[in-house]
C-alpha atoms as one frame of an Amber mdcrd trajectory, in Angstrom:
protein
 -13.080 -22.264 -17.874 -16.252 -20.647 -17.763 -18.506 -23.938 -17.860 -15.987
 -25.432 -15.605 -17.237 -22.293 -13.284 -20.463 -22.366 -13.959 -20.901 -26.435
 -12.952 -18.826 -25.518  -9.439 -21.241 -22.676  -8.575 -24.635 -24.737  -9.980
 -23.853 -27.272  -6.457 -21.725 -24.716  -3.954 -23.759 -24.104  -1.167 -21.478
 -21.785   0.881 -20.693 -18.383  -0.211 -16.551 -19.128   1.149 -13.870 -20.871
  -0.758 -13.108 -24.198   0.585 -10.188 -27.163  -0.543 -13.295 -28.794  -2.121
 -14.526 -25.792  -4.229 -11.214 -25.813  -5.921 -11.203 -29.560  -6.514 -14.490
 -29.570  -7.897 -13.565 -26.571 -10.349 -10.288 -28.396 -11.421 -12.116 -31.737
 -12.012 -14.718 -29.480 -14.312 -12.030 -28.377 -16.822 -11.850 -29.772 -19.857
  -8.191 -29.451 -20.659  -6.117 -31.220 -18.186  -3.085 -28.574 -18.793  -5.351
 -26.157 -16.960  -6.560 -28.603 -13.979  -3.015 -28.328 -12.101  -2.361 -24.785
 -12.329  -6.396 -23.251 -12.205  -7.431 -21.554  -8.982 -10.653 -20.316  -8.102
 -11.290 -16.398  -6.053 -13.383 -13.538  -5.424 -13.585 -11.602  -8.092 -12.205
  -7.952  -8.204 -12.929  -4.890 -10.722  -9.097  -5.491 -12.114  -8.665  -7.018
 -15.817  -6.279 -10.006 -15.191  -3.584  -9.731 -17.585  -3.293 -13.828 -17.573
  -6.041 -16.474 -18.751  -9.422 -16.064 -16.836 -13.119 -16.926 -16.901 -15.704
 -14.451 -16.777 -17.338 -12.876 -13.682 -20.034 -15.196 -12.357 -22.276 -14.715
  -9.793 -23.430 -16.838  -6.780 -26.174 -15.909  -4.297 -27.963 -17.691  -1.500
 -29.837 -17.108   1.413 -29.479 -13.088   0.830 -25.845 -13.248   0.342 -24.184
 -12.467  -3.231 -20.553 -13.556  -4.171 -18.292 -12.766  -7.429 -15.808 -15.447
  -8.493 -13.650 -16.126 -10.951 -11.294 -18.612 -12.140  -7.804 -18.201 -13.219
  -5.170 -20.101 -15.027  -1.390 -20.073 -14.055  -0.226 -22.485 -16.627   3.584
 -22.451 -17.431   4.389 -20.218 -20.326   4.998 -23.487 -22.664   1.655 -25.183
 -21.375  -0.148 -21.438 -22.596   1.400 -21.715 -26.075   0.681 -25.562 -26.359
  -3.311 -24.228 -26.303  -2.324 -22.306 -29.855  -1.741 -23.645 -33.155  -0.857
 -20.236 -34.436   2.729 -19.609 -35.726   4.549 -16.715 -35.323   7.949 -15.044
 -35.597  10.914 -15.846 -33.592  11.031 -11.752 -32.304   7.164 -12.096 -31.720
   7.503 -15.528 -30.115  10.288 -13.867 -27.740   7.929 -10.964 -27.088   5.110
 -13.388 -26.000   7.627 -15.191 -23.932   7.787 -12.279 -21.741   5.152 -11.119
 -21.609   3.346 -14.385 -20.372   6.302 -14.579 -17.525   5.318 -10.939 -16.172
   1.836 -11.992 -16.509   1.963 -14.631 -14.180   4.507 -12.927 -11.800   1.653
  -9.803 -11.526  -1.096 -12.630 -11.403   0.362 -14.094  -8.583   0.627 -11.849
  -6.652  -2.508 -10.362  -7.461  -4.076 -13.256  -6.194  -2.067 -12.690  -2.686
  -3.451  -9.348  -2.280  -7.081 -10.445  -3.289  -6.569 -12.939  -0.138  -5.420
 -11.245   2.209  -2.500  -9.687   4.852  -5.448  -8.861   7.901  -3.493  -8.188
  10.679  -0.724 -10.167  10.568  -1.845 -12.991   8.768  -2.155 -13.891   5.106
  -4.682 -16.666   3.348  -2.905 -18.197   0.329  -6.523 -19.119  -1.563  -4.466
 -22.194  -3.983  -3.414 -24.169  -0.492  -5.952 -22.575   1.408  -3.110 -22.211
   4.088  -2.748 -19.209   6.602   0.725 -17.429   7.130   2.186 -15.161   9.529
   4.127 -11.775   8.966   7.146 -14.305   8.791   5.473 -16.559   6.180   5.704
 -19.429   8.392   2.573 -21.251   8.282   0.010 -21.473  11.089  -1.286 -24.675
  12.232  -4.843 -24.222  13.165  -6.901 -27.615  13.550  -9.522 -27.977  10.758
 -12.310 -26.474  12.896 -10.189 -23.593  13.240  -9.355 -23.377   9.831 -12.745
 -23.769   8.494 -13.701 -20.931  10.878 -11.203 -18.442  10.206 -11.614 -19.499
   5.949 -15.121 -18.303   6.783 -14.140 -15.019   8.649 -11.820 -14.216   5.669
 -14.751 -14.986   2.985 -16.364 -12.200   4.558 -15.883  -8.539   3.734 -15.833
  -6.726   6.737 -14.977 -10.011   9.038 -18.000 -10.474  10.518 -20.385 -13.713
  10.930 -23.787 -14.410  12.440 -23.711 -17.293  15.320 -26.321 -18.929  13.282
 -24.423 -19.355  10.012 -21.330 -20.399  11.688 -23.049 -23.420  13.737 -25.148
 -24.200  10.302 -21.695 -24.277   8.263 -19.696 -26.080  10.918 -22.024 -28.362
  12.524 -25.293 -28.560  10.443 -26.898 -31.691  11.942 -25.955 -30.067  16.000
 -29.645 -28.554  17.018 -27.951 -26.035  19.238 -24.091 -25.577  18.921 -23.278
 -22.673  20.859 -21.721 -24.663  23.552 -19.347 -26.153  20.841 -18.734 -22.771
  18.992 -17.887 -21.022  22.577 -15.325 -23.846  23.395 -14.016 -23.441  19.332
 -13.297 -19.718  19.846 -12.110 -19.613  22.929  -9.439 -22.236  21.716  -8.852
 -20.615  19.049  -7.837 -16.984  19.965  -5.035 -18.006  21.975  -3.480 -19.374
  18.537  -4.527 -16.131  17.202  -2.444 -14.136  20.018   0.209 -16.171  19.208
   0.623 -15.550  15.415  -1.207 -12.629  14.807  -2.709  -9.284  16.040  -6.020
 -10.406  15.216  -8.814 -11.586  17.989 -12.558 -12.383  17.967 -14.561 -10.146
  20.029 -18.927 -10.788  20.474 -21.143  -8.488  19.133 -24.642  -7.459  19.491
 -26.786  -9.310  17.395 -24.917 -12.448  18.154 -22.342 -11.749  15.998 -18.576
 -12.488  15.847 -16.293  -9.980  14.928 -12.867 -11.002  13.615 -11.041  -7.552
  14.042  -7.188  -5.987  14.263  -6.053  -5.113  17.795  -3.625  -3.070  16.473
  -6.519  -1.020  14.293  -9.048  -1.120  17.217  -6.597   0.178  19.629  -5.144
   3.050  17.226
């Protein structure tokens, strides 16, 4: 898992987690009982209690992310990896202990994603949800924008990276990025309290109306 991680981040050039960061790291892993169930996330300061690569780095352009990759294999898939035999009480204490393992891992990996007002970013499908778990169909500009906005820790994005990341070959996009956002926060209304305001310094400020107006 960890040269699988290594090889993803070696050719990544954005800092967010995107459908093909996660296809790249699956198609890196050597054992193909891991390639099915392996996600890739930001890293937190919690010790996973399930299998996990190390911490590794990736910086560009003044930015500096942690990921990490985790493995939610079936609990039969995890003991195929072993050639160690045990007892049948010991082999029944494993049993559980794997289960609640991947229960807590799971939803670790939830809260590492998100719930920012209203809407929550489940990282294996890369899919947004509402507060009623019903999926939210954004178009894949949207999508790609609000992936972005998520990546981020406070929200925030410059004008600049945005166009760069979503239209790299457009000289000037900011006709095209107005039109995007102002299509977009009417979806946002819809399923969410969240909306895009401008800020100074040309940035765009994904924020809680609910928080802001508290």
């Amino acid at each position: 898992m960890n040269q699988a991680l290594a090889q993803t981040l070696r050719h990544k050039q954005e800092a967010w987690i995107t459908p093909d960061t996660i296809r790249d790291y699956r198609s890196n892993l050597r054992l193909a009982v891991l390639r099915r169930q392996s996600l890739i996330c930001y890293a937190d300061d919690v010790d996973p209690k399930t299998v996990a690569s190390s911490k590794m780095a990736w910086g560009r352009g003044g930015r500096r992310v942690v990921f990490r990759g985790y493995a939610n294999c079936s609990v039969a898939s995890v003991l195929a990896l072993s050639d160690q035999r045990m007892p049948l009480s010991l082999f029944a204490l494993s049993l559980l202990w794997l289960a609640g393992s991947l229960m807590w891992t799971r939803r670790r990996l939830v809260a590492i994603a998100g719930g920012f007002g209203g809407l929550r970013l489940d990282e294996a499908s890369q899919t947004f949800y509402d507060e009623h778990q019903e999926p939210v169909h954004f178009t894949a500009m949207q999508r790609q924008l609000m992936l972005m906005f998520f990546a981020d820790e406070h929200h925030s994005l410059r004008k600049e990276d945005i166009c760069q990341a979503l239209w790299p070959k457009k000289p000037d996009a900011s006709d095209t990025l107005y039109t995007l956002i102002r299509r977009l926060k009417p979806v946002l209304d819809k399923n969410s309290n969240l909306t895009i305001t401008t800020e100074r310094g040309g940035k765009y400020q994904l924020s809680d109306r609910c928080q802001s107006h508290s």
